[in-house]
C-alpha positions in Angstrom: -23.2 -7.8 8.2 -19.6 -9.2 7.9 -18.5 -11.1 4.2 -18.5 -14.3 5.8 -21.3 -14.3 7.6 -24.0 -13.2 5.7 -22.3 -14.3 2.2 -21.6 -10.6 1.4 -18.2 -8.8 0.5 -17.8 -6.3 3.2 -17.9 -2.9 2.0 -14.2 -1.8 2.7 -14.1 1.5 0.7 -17.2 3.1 2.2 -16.0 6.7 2.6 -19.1 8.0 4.2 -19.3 6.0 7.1 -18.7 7.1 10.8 -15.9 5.2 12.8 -17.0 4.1 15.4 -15.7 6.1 18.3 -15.9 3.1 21.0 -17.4 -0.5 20.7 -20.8 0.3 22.6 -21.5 2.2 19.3 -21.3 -0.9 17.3 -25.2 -2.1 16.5 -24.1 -5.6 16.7 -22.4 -5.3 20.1 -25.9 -3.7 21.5 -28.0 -6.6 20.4 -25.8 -9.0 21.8 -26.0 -7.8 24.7 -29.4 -7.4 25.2 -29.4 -11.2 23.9 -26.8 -12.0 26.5 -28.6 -10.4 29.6 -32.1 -12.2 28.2 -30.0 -15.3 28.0 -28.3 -15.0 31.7 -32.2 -14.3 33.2 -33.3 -17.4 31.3 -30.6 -19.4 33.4 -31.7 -17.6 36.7 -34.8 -18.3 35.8 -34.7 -21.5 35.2 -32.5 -22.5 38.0 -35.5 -21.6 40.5 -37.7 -24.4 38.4 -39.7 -21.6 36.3 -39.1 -23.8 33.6 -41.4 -22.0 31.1 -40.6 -18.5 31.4 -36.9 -20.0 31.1 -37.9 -21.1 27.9 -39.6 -17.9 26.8 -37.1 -15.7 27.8 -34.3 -18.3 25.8 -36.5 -17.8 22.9 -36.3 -14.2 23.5 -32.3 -14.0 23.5 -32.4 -16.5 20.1 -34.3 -14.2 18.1 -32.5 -10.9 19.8 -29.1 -12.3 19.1 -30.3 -13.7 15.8 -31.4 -10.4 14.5 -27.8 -9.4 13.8 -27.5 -11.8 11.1 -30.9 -13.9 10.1 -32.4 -11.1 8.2 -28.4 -10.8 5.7 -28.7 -14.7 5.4 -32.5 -14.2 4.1 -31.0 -11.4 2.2 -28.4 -13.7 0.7 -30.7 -16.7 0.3 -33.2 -14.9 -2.3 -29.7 -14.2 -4.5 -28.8 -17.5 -4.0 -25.6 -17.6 -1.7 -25.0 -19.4 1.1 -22.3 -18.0 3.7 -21.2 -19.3 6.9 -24.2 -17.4 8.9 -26.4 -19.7 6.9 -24.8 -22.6 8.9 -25.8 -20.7 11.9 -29.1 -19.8 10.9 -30.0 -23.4 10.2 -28.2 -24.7 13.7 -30.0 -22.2 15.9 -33.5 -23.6 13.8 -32.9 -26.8 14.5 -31.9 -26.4 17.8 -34.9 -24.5 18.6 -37.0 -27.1 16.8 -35.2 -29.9 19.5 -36.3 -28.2 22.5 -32.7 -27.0 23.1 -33.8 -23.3 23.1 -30.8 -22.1 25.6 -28.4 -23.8 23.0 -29.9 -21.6 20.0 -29.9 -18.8 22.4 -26.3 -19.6 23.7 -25.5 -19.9 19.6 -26.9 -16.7 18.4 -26.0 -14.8 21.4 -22.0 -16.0 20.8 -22.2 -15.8 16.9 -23.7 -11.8 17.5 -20.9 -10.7 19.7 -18.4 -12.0 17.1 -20.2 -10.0 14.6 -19.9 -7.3 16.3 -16.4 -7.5 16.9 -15.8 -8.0 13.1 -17.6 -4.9 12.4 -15.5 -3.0 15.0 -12.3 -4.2 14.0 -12.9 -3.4 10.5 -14.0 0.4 11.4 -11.1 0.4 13.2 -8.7 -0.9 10.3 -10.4 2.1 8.0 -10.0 4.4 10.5 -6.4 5.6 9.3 -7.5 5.4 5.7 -10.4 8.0 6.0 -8.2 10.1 8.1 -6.7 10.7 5.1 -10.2 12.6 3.5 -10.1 14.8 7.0 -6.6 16.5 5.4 -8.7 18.3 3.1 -9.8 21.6 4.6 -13.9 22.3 4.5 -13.4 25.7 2.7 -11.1 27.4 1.0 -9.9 31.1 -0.3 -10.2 32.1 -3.9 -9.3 35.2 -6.0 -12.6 35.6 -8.3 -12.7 39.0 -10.4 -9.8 40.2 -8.1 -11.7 39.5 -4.6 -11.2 36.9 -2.0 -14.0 34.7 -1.4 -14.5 32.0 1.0 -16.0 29.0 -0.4 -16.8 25.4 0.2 -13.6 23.2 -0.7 -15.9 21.4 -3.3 -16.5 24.1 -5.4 -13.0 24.8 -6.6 -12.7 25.1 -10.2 -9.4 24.0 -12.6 -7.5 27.3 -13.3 -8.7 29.3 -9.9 -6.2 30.9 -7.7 -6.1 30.0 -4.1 -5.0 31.8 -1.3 -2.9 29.9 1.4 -2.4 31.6 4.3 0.1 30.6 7.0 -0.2 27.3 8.4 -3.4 26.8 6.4 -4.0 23.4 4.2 -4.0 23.2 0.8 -7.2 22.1 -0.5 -6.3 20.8 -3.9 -3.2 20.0 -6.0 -2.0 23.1 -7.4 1.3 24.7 -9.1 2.5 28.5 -6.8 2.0 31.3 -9.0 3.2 33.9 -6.2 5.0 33.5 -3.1 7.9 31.5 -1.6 7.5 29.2 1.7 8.1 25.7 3.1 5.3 22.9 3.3 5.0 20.3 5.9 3.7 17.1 3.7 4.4 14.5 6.4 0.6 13.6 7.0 0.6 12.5 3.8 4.4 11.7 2.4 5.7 10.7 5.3 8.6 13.5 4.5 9.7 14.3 8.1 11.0 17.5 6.9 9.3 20.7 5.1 10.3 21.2 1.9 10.7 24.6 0.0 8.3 25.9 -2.5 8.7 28.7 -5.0 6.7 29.8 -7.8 5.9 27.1 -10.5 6.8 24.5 -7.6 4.0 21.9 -7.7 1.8 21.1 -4.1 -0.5 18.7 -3.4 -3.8 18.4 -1.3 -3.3 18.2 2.3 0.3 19.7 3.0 0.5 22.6 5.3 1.9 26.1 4.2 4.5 27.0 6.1 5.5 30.7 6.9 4.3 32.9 4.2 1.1 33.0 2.1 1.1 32.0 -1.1 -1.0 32.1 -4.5 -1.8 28.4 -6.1 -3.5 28.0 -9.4 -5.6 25.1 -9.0 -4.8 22.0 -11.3 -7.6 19.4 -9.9 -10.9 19.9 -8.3 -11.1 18.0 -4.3 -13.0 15.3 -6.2 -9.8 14.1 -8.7 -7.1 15.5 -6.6 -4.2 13.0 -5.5 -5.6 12.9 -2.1 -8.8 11.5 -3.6 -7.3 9.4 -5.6 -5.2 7.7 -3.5 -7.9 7.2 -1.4 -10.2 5.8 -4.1 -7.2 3.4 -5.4 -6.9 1.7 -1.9 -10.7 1.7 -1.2 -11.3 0.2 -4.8 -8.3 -2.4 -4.2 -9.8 -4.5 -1.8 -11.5 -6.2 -5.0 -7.6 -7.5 -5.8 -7.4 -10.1 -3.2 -3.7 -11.9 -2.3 -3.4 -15.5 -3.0 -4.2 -16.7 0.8 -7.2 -14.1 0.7 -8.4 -16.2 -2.6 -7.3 -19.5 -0.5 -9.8 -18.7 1.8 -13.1 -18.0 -0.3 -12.2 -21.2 -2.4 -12.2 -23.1 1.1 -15.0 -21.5 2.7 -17.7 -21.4 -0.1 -17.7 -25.4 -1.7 -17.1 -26.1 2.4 -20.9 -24.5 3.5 -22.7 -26.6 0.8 -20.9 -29.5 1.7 -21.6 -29.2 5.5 -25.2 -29.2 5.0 -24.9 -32.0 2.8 -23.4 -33.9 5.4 -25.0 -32.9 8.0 -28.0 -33.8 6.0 -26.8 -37.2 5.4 -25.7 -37.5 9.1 -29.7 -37.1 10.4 -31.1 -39.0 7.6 -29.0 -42.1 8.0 -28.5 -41.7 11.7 -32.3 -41.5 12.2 -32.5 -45.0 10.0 -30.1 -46.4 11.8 -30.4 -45.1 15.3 -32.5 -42.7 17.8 -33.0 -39.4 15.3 -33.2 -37.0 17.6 -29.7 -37.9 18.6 -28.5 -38.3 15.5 -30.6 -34.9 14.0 -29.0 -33.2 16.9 -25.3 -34.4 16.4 -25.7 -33.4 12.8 -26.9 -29.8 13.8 -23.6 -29.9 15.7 -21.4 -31.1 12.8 -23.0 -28.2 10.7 -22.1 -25.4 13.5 -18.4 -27.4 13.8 -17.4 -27.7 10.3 -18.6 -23.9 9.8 -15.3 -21.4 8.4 -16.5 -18.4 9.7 -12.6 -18.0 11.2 -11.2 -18.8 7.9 -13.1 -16.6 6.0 -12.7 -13.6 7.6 -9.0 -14.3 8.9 -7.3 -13.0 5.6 -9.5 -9.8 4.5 -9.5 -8.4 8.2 -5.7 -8.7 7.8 -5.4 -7.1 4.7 -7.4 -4.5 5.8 -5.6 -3.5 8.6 -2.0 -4.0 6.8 -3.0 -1.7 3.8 -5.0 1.3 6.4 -1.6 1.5 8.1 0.6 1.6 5.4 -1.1 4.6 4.0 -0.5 6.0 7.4 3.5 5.7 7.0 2.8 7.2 3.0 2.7 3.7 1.1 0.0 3.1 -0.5 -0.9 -0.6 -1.2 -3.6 -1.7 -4.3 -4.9 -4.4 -1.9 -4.3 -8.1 -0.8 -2.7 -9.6 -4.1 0.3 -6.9 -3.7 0.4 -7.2 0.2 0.9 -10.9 0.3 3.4 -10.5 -2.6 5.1 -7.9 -1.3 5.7 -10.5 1.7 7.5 -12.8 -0.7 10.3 -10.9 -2.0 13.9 -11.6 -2.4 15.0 -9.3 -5.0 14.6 -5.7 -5.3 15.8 -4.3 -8.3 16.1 -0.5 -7.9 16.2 2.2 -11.2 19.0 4.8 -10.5 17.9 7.7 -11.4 14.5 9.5 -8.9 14.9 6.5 -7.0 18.3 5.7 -5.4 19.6 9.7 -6.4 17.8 12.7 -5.6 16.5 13.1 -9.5 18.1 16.9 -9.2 21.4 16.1 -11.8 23.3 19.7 -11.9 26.4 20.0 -13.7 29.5 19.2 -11.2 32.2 19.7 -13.8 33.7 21.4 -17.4 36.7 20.2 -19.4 37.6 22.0 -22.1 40.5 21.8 -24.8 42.8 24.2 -26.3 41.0 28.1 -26.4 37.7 26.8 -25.9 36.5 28.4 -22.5 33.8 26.9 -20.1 31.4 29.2 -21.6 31.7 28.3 -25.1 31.5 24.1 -24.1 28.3 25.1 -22.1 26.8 27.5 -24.7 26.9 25.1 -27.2 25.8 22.1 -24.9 22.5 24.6 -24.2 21.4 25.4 -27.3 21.3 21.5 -28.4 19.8 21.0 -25.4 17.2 24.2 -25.2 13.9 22.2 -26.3 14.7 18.7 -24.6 13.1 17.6 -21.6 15.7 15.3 -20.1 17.1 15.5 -16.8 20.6 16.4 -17.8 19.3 19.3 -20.2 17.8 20.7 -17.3 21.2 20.5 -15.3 22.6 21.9 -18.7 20.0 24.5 -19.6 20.3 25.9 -15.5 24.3 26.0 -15.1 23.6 28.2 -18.7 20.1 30.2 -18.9 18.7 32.1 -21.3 20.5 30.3 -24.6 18.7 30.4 -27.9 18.0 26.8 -29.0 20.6 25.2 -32.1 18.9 25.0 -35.8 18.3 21.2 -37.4 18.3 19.5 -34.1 18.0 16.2 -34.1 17.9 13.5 -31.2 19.8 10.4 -32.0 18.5 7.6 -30.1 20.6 6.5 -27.2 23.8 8.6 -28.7 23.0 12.2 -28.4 22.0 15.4 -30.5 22.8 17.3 -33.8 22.5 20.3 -34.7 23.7 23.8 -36.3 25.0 26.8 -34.4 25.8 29.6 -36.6 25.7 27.6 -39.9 28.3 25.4 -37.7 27.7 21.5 -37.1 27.5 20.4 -33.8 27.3 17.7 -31.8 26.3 16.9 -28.0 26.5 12.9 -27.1 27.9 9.9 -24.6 31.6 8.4 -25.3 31.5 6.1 -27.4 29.5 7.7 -30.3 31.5 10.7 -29.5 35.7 10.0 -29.6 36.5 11.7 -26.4 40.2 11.8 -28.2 42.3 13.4 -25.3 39.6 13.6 -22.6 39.5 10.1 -22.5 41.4 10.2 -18.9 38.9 13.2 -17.9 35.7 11.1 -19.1 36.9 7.6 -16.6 37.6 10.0 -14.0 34.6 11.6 -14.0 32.8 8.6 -14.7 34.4 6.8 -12.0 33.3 9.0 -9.5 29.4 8.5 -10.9 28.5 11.6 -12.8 27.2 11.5 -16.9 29.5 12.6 -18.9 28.5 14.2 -22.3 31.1 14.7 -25.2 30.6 18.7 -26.7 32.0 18.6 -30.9 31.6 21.7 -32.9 32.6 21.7 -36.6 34.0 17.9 -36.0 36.3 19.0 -33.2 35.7 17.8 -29.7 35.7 21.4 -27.5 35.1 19.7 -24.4 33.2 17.9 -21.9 30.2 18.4 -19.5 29.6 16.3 -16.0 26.5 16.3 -14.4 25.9 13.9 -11.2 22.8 13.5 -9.9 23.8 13.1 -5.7 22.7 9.7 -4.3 20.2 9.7 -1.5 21.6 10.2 1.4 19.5 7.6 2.9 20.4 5.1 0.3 23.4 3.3 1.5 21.5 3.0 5.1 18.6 1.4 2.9 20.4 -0.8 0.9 22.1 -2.0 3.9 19.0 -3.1 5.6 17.9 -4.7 2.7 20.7 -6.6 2.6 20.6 -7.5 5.9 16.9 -9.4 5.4 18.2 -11.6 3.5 17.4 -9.6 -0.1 19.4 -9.4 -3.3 19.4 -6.0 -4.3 20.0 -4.8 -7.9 20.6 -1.7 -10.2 19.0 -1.0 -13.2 19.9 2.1 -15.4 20.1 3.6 -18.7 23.6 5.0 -17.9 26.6 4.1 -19.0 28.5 1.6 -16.5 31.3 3.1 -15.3 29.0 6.2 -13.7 26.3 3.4 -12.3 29.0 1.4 -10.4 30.4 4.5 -9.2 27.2 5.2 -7.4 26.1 1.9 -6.7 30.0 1.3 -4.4 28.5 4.3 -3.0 25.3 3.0 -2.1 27.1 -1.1 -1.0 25.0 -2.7 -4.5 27.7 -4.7 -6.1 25.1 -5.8 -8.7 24.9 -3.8 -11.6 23.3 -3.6 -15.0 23.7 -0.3 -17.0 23.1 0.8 -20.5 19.7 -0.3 -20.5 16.6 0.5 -22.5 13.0 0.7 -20.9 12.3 -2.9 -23.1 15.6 -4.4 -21.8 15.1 -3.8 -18.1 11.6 -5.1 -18.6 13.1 -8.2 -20.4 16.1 -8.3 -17.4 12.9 -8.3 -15.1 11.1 -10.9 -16.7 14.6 -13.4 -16.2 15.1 -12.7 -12.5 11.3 -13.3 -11.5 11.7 -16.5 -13.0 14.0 -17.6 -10.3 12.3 -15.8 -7.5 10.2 -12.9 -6.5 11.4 -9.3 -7.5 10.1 -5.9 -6.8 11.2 -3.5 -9.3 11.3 0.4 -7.8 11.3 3.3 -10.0 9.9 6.6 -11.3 6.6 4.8 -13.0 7.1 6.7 -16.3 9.8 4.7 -18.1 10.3 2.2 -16.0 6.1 0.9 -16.6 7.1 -2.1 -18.7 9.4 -3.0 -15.6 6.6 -2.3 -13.6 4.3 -4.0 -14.9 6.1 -7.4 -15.4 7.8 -7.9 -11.9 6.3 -9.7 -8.6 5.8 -6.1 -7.1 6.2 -3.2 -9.1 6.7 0.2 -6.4 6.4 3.7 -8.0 8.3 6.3 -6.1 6.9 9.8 -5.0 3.6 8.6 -6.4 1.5 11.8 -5.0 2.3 13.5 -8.4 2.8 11.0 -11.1 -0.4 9.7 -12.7 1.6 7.0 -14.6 2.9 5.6 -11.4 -0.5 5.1 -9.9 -1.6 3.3 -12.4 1.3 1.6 -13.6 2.3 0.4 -10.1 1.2 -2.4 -7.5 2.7 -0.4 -4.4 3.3 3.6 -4.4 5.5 5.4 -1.9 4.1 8.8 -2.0 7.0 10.9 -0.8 10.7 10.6 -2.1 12.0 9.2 1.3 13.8 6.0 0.2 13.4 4.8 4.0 9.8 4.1 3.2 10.6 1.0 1.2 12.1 -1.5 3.7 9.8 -0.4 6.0 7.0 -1.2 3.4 8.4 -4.7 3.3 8.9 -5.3 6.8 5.3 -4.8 7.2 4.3 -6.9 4.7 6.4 -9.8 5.9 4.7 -9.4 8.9 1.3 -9.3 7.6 1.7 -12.2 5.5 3.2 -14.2 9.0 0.0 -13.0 10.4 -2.2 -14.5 7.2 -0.6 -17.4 7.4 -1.5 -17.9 11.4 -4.8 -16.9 10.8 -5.4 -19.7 8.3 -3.5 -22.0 9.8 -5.6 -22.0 13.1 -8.8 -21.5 11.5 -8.6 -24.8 9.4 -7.0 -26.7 12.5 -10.3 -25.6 14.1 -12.5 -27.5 12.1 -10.5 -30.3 11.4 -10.4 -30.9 15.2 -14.1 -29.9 16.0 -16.1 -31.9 13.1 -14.9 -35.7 14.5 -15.3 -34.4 17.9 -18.9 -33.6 17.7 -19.7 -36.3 15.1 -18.7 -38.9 18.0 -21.0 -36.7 20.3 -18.3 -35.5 23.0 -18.7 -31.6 22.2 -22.7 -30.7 22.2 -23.8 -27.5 20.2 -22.8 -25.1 23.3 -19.4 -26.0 23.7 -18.9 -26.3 20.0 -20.3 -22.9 19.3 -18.1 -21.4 21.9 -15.1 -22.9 20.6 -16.0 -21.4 17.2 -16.4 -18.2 18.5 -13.6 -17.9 20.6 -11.4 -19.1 17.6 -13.0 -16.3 15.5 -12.5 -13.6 18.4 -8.5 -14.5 18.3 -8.4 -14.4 15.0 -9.8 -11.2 14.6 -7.5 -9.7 17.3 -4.6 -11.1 15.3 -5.3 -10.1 12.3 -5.9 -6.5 13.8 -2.6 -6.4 14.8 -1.3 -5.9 11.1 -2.4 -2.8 11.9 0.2 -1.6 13.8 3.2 -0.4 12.7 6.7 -1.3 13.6 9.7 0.3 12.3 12.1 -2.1 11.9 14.2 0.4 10.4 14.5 2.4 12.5 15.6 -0.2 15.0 18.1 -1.4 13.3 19.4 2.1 12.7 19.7 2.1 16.4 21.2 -1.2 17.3 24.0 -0.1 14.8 24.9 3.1 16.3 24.8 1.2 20.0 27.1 -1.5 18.2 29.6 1.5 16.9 29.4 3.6 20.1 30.2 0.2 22.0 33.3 -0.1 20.0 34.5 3.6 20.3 34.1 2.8 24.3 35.8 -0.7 23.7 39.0 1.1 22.1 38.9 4.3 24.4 39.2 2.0 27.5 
């Protein structure tokens, strides 16, 4: 039974329920029409003058028809709430109690088929949401006491070793022990292309192995694995509803009790006034007319279908309330680092004065460096391995490090709390062309210098661009120094740009621009949360393997593929255009039907029908958030034809 019918939230996160595969299988469907062939014989019938087996077989298609949503409103009833399908219920009584039993057939028989179509379109909304559980393979291999055993997916344990054999899915998350390969994650990342693996390279649940086995120790059961968990986020999310989903339900439920007090008051002083049964009738009529079925279920069948096919293209979307505002943004403000460049900084570049060699600037830098767990010490600690760490190191918040070497002092930090003395023309250079540039000091003598750049998507400036191009404001936010973040944003065509920044001051900068309009904030989820958390929209990247940006995070893209983002928005523009249709028609409905059949020119038939139809359309359009449309992509496209038209423009 549908949430506005029967007064019930509709169970949207069901994971054990069958799709069905065509709309015959649908329950609803069946009993409508078997009510709607009883209802057709009754006119047959009846049109030869068997008047009473007209009537009984009328009566027949009411209570067929009616069994696909009396027994919820009973249901509903003993728990006290009233839903629209309480309006019918009470209609098709009273019709049946005026003699008018082909009406209350006509009624229940109309009201069943849109039930039925609700159900449907809501299995098929779902659809791509529980493809998702169908990545995880049934069984899987696993090294126990040195032999392979096939078991049941299910019973993986933390800590076991998998075996993944060619083109085989991994069944869990997992970090490669032995072996080196590609996996394909595009059913689940949207990542078009395979990306390498190698041992202590993390994978997730679903990817497919490429061409050679490998050996994963498993770091989450099938039950708490991202797969799951992105699955349970968007199947729990449905409980955050968007603004125009919350418009709705404040509409519909104060509107039922107030139809049947009106209608009630309708018969009562009609009948005092006038003939009762045409005023009892016309208030029947009112009650069917002023009913929001259409209103109630426009929204949530949207958001439904918008979110399903979003995790289809790898966003994941924590129901309505983010949808709707993810429709409504203006400003995106995007972190620099794992979200416009590739998060993969490597050192590009070593200056060094005087004697002091390359080697001796990076030994140095490494062994400050040798227990820290920020990106550039990576890039540091790879372009020199196997360094034994400095004594007495201490970080210096937002500066650098200290440390001894050798009973030498020495010191790794930014420009600035470092005097870059005569690299100061080096440091702007390097700077300028968007690498970090760290200052190297030993014994109080600066020895040299150290650029690492971390590349820029290649996708960004193409993403930025079509950003830019709805309409948006888009923004960088980084912890870098300014010159290297406005040498990658010219790169990327963002002329706005605010650097140097702490986690609490890009939450703060946040926190300003939302107060002028709607921003998203996009970054990593990890110190970017406080941003997160306090803008319109906050979207985590590569969310398949960072806790922190589940939770953190209104929207996640789960692959790394900046492309994901305007297409996420394009959607969601387009999904809150079809909300706002939805409601729009559904409340221009009842506005036009209640005078209409208070003045008795629509009868209950033709009011009914109107009703239904309404709710039918509604449900189609809403559907329709369902599909997908790559704007992007387009637009890619209609660029390249613009370019090529010019190259053919100059050639001739």
């Amino acid at each position: 039974m549908s949430a506005c019918c029967a007064g019930d939230e509709p169970d949207v996160g069901a994971q054990g329920e069958e799709t069905p595969p065509s709309l015959w299988k649908v329950s609803e469907i069946r009993w409508a029409a078997a009510a709607g062939v009883l209802l057709l014989a009754s006119f047959i019938v009846g049109w030869n003058n068997l008047h009473r087996a007209s009537d009984v077989l009328a009566i027949a298609a009411a209570a067929t028809g009616g069994s696909t949503f009396v027994p919820g409103t009973l249901r509903s009833l003993r728990r006290r709430k009233i839903g629209v399908a309480t309006l019918m219920t009470i209609a098709g009584l009273g019709a049946l109690a005026l003699g008018e039993v082909r009406e209350a057939a006509a009624l229940a028989f109309l009201f069943s088929v849109s039930e039925g179509l609700e159900e449907f379109s809501l299995a098929r909304a779902h659809r791509g949401l529980r493809a998702l559980l169908t990545l995880l393979p049934e069984t899987a291999i696993v090294r126990r006491d040195g032999v392979e055993q096939k078991i049941a997916s299910s019973e993986i344990h933390v800590g076991e070793t998998l075996v993944v054999r060619p083109g085989e899915r991994i069944a869990t998350d997992g970090t490669i022990r032995v072996g080196r390969s590609t996996v394909d994650t595009a059913a689940i990342t949207g990542e078009s292309m395979p990306v390498e693996v190698q041992p202590e390279t993390q994978v997730f649940a679903g990817s497919i192995n490429g061409n050679c086995a490998l050996e994963i120790e498993a770091t989450a059961t099938t039950a708490d694995n991202s797969l799951a968990r992105v699955v349970n986020i968007v199947a729990d999310a449905q409980a955050n509803k968007g603004q125009r989903q919350r418009l709705a339900d404040r509409i519909a439920r104060p509107l039922v009790p107030g139809v049947i007090i009106t209608a009630a008051i309708i018969a009562v002083v009609g009948a005092l006034l006038g003939d009762p049964n045409v005023w009892i009738q016309r208030a029947l009529v009112v009650l069917v007319a002023a009913s929001p079925c259409a209103l109630a279920i426009s929204v949530p069948i949207t958001v439904v279908a918008a979110v399903g096919a979003a995790s289809k293209f790898g966003v994941i979307i924590k129901g309505g309330g983010a949808l709707e505002a993810l429709g409504t943004i203006h400003t995106i403000a995007l972190d620099k680092t794992g979200t416009l460049t590739r998060n993969q900084p490597a050192v590009t570049e070593v200056i060094t004065v005087g004697k002091h060699t390359r080697e001796d600037v990076l030994a140095i830098a490494a062994a400050l460096e040798a227990r820290s767990e920020h990106p550039l010490a990576h890039a540091i600690l790879t372009a020199h391995p196997n360094t034994l760490a400095a004594d007495k190191v201490e970080a210096i918040t937002g500066a650098g490090l200290t440390g001894t070497i050798d009973g030498r002092t020495a010191r790794l930090g930014r420009p600035g709390w470092l005097d870059a003395g005569v690299l100061t023309a080096d440091v702007t250079r390097l700077q300028a062309a968007g690498a970090t540039t760290v200052l190297v000091e030993s014994d109080g003598e600066i020895i040299g210098a150290v650029a690492v750049r971390d590349d820029l998507r290649p996708e960004a400036p193409d993403v930025v661009s079509h950003l830019r191009s709805g309409g948006m404001s888009v923004v960088m936010l980084t912890g870098d120094n300014h010159t290297t973040a406005a040498g990658l944003a010219a790169q990327a065509g963002i002329t706005e740009v605010h650097a140097d920044l702490r986690p609490e001051d890009k939450a703060h900068l946040i926190a300003a621009m939302e107060r002028r309009r709607p921003v998203a904030m996009v970054g990593d989820g990890i110190n970017d949360a406080p941003a997160l958390a306090l803008a319109t929209v906050g979207i985590a990247m590569g969310a398949i393997g960072t806790d922190v940006a589940i939770e953190t995070a209104d929207i996640a893209l789960m692959g790394n593929d900046l492309r994901a983002l305007p297409k996420a928005l394009d959607h969601a523009r387009r999904a809150r255009t079809i909300m706002l249709q939805n409601v729009g028609l559904s409340l221009a409905i009842v506005t036009t039907l209640v005078p209409l059949a208070l003045l008795g020119v629509l009868g209950l038939a033709a009011v009914v029908a109107v009703h239904e139809i309404a709710e039918i359309f509604v449900i189609a359009n809403g559907v329709r958030a369902g599909r997908v449309n790559d704007g992007f992509a387009e637009q890619r496209s209609r660029r390249r034809l613009r370019e090529v038209g010019k190259v053919g423009h100059v050639i001739t």
